[in-house]
N, C-alpha and C positions, 0 to 999 in steps of 0.2 A: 462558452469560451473559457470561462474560467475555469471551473472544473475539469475539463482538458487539460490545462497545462497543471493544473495540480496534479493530475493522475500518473504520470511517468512518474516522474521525479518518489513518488510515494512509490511506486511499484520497484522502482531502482534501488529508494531506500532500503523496502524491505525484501527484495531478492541477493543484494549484493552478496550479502553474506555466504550463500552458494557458492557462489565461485570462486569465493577465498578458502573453503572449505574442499573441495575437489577430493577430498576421500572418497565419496561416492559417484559412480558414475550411473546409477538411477535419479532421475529426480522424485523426491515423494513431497507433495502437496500437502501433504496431512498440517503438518507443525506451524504453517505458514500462516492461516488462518484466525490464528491463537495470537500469535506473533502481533498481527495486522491490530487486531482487537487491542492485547495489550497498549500497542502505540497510542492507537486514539485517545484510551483511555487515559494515558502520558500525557498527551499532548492537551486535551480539555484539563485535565487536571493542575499541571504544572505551565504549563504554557501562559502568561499570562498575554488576559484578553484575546484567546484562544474564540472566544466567543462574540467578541465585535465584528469579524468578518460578516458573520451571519445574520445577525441583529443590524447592524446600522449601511454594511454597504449588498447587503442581501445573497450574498456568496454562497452556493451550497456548498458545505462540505463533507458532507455523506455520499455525495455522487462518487470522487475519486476514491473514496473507500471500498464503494460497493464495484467500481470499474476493475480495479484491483485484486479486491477477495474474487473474482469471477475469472480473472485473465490466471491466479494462481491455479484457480479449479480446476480448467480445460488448459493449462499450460502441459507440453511431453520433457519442457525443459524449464532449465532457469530460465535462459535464453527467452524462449517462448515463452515463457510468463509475462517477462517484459515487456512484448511486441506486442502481444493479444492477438 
């Protein structure tokens, strides 16, 4: 359940961008990926206790990441990235 409700909210984070951008009318999936990863690596890094979720109340959080990079791969849109 948890995982779920992370997983939008991270995909919204990192599609939004798309659509403020609207110079392209393809979507291309490539750059998003990188993007995705970089966060994480943000977020453990800088986030403090970034890591107690997982350790003390047992929360994964690799799942909404992996939900995410997957919904980008097979997304024909931003749109459709978002929704899965």
């Amino acid at each position: 359940r948890q995982t779920m409700r992370l997983s939008a909210p991270i995909a919204t984070l990192v599609l939004c961008a798309s659509v403020g951008a609207g110079a392209s009318t393809s979507f291309d999936p490539a750059p998003w990926p990188q993007d995705l990863l970089q966060m994480l690596d943000a977020l453990s890094d800088k986030y403090a206790n970034f890591d107690w979720p997982v350790s003390e109340r047992e929360i994964e959080l690799t799942a909404p990441f992996n939900t995410t990079r997957s919904r980008i791969k097979t997304g024909q849109s931003g749109a459709g990235a978002k929704s899965g």
